[in-house]
C-alpha positions as CSV (number, residue, x, y, z in Angstrom):
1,X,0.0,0.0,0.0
2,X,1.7,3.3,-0.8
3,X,1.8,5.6,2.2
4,X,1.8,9.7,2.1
5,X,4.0,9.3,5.7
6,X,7.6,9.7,4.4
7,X,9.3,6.7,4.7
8,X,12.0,5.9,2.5
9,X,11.1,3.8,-0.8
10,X,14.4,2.1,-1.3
11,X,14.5,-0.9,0.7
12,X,11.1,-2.3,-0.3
13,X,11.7,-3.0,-4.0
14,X,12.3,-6.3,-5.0
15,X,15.2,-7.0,-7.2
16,X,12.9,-6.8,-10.5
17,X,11.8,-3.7,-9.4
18,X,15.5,-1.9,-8.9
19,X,15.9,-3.4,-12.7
20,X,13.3,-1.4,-13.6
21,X,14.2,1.5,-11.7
22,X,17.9,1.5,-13.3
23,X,16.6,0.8,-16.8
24,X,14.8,3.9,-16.7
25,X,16.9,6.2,-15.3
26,X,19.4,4.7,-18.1
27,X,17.1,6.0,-20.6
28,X,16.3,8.5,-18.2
29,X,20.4,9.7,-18.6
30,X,20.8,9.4,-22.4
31,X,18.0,11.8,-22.8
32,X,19.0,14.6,-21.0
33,X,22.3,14.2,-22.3
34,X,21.5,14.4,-25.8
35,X,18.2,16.6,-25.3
36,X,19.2,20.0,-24.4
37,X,17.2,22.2,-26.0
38,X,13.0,22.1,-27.0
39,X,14.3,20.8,-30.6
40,X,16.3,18.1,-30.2
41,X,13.9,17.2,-27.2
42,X,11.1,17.4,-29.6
43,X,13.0,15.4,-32.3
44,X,13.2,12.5,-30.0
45,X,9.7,12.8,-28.7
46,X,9.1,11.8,-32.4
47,X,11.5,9.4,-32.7
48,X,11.0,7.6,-29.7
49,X,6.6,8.1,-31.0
50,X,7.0,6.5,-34.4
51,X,9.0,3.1,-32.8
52,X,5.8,2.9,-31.0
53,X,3.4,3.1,-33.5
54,X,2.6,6.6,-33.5
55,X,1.6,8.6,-36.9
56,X,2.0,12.1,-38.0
57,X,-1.6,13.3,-37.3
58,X,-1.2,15.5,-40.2
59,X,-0.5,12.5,-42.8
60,X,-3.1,10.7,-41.1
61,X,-5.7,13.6,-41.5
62,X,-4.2,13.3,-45.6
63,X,-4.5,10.1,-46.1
64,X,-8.4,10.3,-45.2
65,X,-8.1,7.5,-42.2
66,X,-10.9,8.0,-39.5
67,X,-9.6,7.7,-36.6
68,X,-10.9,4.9,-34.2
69,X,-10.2,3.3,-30.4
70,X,-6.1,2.4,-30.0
71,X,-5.1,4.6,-33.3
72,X,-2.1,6.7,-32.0
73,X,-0.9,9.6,-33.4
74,X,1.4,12.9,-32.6
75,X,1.3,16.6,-33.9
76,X,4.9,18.7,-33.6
77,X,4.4,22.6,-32.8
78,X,7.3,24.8,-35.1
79,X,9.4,21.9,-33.4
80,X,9.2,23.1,-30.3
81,X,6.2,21.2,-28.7
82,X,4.6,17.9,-29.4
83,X,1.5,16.2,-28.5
84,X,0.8,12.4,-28.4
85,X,-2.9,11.1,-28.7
86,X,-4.1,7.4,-28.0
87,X,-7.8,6.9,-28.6
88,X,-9.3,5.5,-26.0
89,X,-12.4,3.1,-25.6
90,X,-15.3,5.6,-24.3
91,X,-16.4,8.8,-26.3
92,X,-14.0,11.0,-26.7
93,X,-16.3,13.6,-24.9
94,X,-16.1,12.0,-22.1
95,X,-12.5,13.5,-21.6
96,X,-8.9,12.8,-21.8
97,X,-6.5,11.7,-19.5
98,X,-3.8,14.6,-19.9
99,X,0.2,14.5,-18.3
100,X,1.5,18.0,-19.2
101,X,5.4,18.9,-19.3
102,X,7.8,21.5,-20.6
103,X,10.9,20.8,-22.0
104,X,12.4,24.4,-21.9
105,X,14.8,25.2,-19.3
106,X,17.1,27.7,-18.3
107,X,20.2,28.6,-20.3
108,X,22.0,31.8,-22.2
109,X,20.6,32.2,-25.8
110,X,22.8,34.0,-28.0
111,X,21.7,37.5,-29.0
112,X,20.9,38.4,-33.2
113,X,24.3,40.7,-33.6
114,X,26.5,38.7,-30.8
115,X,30.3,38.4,-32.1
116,X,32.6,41.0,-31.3
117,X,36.4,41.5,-30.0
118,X,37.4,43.3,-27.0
119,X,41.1,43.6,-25.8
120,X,42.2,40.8,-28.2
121,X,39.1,38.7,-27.0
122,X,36.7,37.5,-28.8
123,X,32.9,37.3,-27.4
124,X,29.6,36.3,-28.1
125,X,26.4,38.6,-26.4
126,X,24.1,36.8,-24.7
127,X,20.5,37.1,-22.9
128,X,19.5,34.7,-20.4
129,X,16.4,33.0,-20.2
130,X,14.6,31.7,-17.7
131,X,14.8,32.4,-13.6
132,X,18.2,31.9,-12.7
133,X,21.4,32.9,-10.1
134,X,23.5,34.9,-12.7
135,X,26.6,33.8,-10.5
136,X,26.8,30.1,-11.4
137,X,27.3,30.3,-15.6
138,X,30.4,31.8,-15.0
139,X,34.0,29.7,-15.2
140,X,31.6,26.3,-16.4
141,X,32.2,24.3,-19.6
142,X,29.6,25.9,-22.2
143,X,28.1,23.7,-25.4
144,X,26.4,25.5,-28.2
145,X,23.5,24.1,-29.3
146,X,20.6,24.6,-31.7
147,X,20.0,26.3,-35.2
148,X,20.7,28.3,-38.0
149,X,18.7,28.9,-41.0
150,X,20.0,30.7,-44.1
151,X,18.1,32.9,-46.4
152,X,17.3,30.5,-48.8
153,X,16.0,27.9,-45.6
154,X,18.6,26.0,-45.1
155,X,18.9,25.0,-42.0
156,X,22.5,24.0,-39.9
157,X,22.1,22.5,-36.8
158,X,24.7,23.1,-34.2
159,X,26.0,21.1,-31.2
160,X,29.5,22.0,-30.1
161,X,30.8,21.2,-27.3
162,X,29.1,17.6,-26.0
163,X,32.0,15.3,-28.1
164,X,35.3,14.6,-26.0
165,X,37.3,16.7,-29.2
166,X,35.2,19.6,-29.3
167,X,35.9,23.1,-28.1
168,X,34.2,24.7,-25.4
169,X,32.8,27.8,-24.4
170,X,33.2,29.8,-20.7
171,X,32.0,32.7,-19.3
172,X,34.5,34.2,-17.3
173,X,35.2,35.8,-13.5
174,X,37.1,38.3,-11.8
175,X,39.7,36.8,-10.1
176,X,40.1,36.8,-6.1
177,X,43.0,39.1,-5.8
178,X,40.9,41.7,-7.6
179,X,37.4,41.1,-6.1
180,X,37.2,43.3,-3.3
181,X,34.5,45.5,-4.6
182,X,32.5,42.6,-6.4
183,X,32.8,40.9,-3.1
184,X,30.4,43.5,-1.2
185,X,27.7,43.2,-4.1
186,X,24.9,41.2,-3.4
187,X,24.0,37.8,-4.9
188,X,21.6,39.4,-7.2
189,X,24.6,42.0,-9.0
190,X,27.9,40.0,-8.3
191,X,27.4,39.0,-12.0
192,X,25.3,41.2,-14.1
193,X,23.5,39.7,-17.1
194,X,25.3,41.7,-19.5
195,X,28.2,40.4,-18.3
196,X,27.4,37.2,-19.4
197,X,29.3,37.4,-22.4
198,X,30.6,34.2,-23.9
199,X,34.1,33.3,-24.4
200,X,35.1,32.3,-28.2
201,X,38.4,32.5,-29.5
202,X,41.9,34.5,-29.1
203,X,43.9,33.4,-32.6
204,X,44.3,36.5,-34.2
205,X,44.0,35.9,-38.6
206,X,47.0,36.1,-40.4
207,X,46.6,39.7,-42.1
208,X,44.2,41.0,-40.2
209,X,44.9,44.7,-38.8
210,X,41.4,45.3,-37.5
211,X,38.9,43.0,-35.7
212,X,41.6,40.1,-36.3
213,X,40.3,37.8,-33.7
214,X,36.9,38.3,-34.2
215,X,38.4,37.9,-37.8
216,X,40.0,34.6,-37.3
217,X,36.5,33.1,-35.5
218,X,34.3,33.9,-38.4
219,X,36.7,32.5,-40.8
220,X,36.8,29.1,-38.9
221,X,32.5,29.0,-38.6
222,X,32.3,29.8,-42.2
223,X,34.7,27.3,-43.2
224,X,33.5,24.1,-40.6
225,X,29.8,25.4,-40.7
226,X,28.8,27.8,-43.7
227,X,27.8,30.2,-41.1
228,X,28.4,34.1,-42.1
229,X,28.1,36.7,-39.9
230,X,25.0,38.0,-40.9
231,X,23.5,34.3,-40.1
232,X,23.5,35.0,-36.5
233,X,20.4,37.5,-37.2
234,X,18.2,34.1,-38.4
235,X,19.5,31.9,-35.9
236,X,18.4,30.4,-32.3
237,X,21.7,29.4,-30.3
238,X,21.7,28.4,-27.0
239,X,24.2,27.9,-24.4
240,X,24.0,24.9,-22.2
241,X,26.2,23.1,-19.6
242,X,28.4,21.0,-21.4
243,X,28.7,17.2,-20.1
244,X,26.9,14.1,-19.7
245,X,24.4,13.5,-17.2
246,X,25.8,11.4,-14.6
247,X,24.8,9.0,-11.5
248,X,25.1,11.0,-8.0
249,X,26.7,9.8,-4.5
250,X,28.8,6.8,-3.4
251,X,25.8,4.8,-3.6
252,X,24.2,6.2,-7.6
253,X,21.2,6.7,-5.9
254,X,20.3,10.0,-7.6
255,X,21.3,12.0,-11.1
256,X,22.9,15.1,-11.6
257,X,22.4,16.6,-15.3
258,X,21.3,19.9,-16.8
259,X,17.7,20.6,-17.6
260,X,16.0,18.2,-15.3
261,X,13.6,20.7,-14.6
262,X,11.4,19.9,-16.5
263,X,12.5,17.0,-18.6
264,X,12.5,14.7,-16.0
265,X,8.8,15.0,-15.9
266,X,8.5,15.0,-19.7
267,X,10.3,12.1,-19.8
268,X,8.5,10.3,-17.5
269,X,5.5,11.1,-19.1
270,X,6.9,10.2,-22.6
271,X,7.6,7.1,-21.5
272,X,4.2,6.1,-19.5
273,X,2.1,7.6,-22.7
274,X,4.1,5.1,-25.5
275,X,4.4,2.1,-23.0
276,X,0.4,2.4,-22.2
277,X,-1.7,0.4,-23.9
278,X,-5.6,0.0,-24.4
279,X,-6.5,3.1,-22.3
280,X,-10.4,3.8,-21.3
281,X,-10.6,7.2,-22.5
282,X,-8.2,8.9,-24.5
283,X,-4.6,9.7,-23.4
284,X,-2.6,12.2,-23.9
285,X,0.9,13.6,-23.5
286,X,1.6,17.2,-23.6
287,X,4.8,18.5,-23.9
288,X,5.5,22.3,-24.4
289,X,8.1,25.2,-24.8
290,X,8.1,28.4,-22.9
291,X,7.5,27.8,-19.3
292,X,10.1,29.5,-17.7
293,X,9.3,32.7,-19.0
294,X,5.0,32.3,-18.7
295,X,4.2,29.7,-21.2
296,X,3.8,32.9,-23.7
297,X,4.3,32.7,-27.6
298,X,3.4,30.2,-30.5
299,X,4.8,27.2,-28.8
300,X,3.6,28.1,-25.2
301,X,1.0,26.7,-23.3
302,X,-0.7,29.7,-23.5
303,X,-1.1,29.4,-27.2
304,X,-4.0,27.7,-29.0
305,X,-1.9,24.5,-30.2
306,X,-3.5,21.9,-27.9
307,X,-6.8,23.1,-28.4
308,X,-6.4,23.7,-32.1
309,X,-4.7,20.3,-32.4
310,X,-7.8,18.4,-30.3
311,X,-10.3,20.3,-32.6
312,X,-8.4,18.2,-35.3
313,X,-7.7,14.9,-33.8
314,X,-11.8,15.0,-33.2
315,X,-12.4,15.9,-36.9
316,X,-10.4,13.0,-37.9
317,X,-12.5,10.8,-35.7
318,X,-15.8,11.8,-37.7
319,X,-17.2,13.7,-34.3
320,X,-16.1,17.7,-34.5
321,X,-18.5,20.1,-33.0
322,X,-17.8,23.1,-31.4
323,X,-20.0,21.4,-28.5
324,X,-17.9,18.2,-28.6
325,X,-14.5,19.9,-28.3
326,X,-15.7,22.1,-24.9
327,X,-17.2,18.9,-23.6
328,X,-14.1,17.1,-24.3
329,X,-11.9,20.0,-22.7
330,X,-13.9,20.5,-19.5
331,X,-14.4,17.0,-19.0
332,X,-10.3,16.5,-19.4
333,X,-8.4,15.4,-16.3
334,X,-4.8,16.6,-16.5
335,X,-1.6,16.3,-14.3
336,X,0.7,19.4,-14.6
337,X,4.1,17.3,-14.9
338,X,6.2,19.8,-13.1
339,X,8.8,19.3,-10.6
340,X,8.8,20.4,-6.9
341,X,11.5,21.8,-4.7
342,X,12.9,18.4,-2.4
343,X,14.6,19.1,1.1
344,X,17.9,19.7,1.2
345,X,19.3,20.4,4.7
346,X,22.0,23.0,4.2
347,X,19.0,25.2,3.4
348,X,16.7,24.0,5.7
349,X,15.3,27.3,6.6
350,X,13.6,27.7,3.4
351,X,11.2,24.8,4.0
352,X,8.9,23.6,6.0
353,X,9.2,20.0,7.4
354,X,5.8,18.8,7.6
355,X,5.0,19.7,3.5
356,X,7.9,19.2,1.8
357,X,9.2,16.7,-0.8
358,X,12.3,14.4,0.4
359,X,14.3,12.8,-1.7
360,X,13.5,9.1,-2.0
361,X,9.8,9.2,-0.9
362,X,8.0,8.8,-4.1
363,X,6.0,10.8,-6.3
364,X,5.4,14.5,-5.7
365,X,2.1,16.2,-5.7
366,X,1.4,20.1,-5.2
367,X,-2.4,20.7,-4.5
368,X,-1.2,24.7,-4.9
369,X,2.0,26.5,-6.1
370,X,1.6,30.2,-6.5
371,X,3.2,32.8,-4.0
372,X,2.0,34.8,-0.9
373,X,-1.7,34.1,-0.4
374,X,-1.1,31.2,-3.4
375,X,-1.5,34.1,-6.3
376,X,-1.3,32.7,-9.7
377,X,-2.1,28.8,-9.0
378,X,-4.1,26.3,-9.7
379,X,-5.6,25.0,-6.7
380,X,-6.9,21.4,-7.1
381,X,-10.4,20.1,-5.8
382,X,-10.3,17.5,-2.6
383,X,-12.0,15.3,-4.8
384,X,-9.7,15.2,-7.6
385,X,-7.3,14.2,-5.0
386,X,-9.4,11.6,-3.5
387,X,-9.6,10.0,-6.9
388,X,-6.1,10.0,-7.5
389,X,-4.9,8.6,-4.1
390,X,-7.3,5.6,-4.6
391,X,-6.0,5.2,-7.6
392,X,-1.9,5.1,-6.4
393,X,-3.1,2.9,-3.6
394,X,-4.4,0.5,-6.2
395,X,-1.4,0.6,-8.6
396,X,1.1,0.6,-5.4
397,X,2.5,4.2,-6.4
398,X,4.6,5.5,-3.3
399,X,3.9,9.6,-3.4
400,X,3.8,12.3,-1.3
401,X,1.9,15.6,-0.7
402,X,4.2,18.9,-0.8
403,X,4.2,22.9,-1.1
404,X,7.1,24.2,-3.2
405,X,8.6,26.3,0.1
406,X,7.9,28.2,3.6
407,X,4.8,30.4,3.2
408,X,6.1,34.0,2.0
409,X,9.4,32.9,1.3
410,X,8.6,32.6,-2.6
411,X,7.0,31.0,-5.1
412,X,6.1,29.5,-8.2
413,X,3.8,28.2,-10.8
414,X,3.4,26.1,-14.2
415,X,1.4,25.1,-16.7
416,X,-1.7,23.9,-14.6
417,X,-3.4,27.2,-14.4
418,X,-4.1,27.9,-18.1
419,X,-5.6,24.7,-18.6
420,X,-7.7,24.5,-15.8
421,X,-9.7,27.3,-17.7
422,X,-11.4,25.0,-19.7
423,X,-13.3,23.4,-16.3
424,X,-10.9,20.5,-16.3
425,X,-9.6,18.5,-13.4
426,X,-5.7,19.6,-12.9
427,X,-3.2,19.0,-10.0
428,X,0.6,20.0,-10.1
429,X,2.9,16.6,-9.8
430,X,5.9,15.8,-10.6
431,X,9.8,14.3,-9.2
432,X,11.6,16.6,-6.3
433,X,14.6,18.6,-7.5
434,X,17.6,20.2,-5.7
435,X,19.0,22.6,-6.7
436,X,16.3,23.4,-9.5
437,X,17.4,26.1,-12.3
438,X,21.0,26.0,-11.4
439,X,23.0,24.6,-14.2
440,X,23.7,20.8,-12.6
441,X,20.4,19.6,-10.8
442,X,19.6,16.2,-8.7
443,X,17.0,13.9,-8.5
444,X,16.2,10.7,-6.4
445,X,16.3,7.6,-9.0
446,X,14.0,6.5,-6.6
447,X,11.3,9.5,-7.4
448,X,12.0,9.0,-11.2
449,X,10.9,5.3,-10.9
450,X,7.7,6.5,-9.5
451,X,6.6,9.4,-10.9
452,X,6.7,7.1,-14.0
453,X,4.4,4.2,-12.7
454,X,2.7,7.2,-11.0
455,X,1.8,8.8,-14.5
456,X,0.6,5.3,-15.8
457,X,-2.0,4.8,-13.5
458,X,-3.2,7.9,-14.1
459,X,-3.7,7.2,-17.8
460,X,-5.0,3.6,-17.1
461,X,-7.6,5.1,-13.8
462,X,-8.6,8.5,-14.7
């Protein structure tokens, strides 16, 4: 029976069970080590989709199929969200079973006129994006990642940085022995964000009198990648912490990687949505881009994709009305797939004992996030949560209710909020983190194992 008492889940798995556990978080590892950015997370969402069966829902809508019970199928968002259907048994308007991720995460994106030289340096601008302690990018190995795309639409993909020969990139600190006026700024201003400038080269090119660094770099980028100059103004580059993810403490009991928050939860879900079969009523797996900065844009949650995207998937099923799609909506249960902040005990301060995720306890649910007086969230019904704490306890999930930190201290939200205005059932739930939006974050193997089993119930119960 899974308990909501924190007790430690280790010691009652069975030796299949840890097998499971550490074949996940294997797959759990490659992922976050080669998905660093919405794109390439996106690219093997699709990938991963199609081994299972999944079809392009556009070239099933072309090819004239109707859509019936166990068809799966997948629409990508300007490559930058995806979302997985599985047609369930009951009438669609009945409601789907929705687990919701984001697969942005913090990083420095490259600005559109970045290269310059300064003092025999050369640098490329950058912007952050996403909350984040400006502090800890500097002196870390940097990868580049993501795209350009040339006038006539070609596009170059970039990842430099990740292979054992590549270069990296750094930005760089003050050093002690001159630090005596950073050293009385606070946290906030120690590093500014303009200041977050990136590293890139020092050869100067032979013949150059002007510029000659800055020179030499775009010499080398237009010789090894056909990038110009000029490129950078059609391009989406992203700096990320270079490295694989790797197994945490003496005992590999947890992971430490990039990104985690939040692709530990759209993982999770990935993996529950194409290793569920013959679901009730429809599932479906969500995964979006712009979370970290208020799920705003094209490929935010915020945007009409999921609902423009259902309006289709119930077209191709032969039962569109503008009736059926709001009865489908409001009668939608959902489970924001975000991560929570876990305990740590040098920080203790910051939490409160009694409603916090620990490390090792299971599956973490947050009836409310927001800040203050819980501004911004999604609050969940008691009776949502009843129904989804019988259904644990049947499927042996180990979980554990949480609040994201000590009242006033903060806060926080996610994706929960904007789709409970359609009416629908949606709770916040998720893996702990440590350290969350600092460029190396942990999690508990242990949470990752059950979030996972957690999100399959969900679809099986709902």
């Amino acid at each position: 029976m899974a308990e909501t008492k924190k007790v430690p889940v280790w010691n009652q798995y069975s030796e299949e069970e840890k097998q499971a556990l550490e074949k996940l978080c294997t797959g759990y590892r490659e992922f976050l080590s080669t998905c660093k950015t919405e794109r390439e997370s996106v690219k093997e969402a699709v990938r991963q989709a199609r081994e299972a069966g999944y079809r392009d829902l556009k070239e099933v809508i072309a090819s004239g199929h109707k859509l019936e019970a166990g068809d799966k199928v997948y629409a990508v968002n300007m490559k930058k969200s995806i979302v997985l259907f599985q047609v369930g048994e009951a009438p669609i308007a009945y409601g789907m079973n929705i687990l919701g991720a984001h697969i942005d995460t913090c990083r420095l994106d490259v600005k559109q006129n970045p290269l310059y030289e300064d003092g025999g340096l050369a640098y490329l601008d950058t912007h952050y994006y996403g909350g984040i302690k400006k502090y800890q990018w500097v002196t870390l190995p940097l990868a580049l990642h993501g795209v350009v795309v040339k006038p006539d639409g070609k596009v170059i993909e970039v990842c430099i940085g990740e292979d054992e020969g590549d270069p990296v990139f750094c930005v760089t600190d003050l050093l002690i022995h001159l630090s005596q006026e950073q050293m009385k700024k606070n946290a906030a201003k120690v590093v500014e964000g303009e200041d977050l400038d990136i590293l890139v080269g020092n050869h100067p090119f032979a013949g150059e009198d002007k510029e000659a660094v800055k020179a030499g770099v775009l010499k080398l980028i237009k010789e090894k990648y056909d990038i110009d100059e000029e490129d950078f103004e059609s391009a989406e580059l992203a700096l990320v912490p270079a490295g694989k993810a790797r197994d945490l403490g003496f005992d590999r009991s947890m992971i430490l990687a990039y990104g985690q928050d939040d692709r530990v939860c759209a993982y999770t879900s990935l993996r529950a949505m194409l290793e569920t079969e013959h679901v009730r009523r429809t599932a479906c797996c969500l995964l979006v881009d712009k979370e970290e900065i208020g799920s705003v844009g094209a490929t935010g949650m915020q945007s009409h994709f999921f609902e423009n995207t259902v309006a289709e998937l119930l077209n191709a099923m032969g039962v569109y009305s503008e009736l059926t799609l709001r009865r489908t909506l409001a009668n939608s249960k959902m489970l924001s797939s975000d991560v929570s902040s876990a305990y740590d005990a040098l920080y203790a301060s910051a939490f409160d004992k009694k409603n916090v995720a620990y490390f090792g306890h299971g599956m973490v649910f947050n009836k409310f996030t927001g800040a203050r007086g819980k501004s911004g969230s999604n609050d969940a019904n008691a009776e949502y949560l009843a129904e989804l704490r019988r259904i644990l306890n049947k499927h042996q999930v180990h979980y554990q209710l949480a609040e994201l930190g000590r009242v006033d201290l903060g806060g926080g939200g996610t994706i929960a909020y904007i789709m409970s205005l359609y009416g629908m059932q949606v709770i916040d739930s998720g893996v702990g983190v440590i350290s969350m939006h600092s460029p190396w974050e942990a999690t508990s193997k242990v949470d990752i194992y059950e979030t996972r089993k957690g999100y399959t119930a969900f679809l099986l119960e709902a």
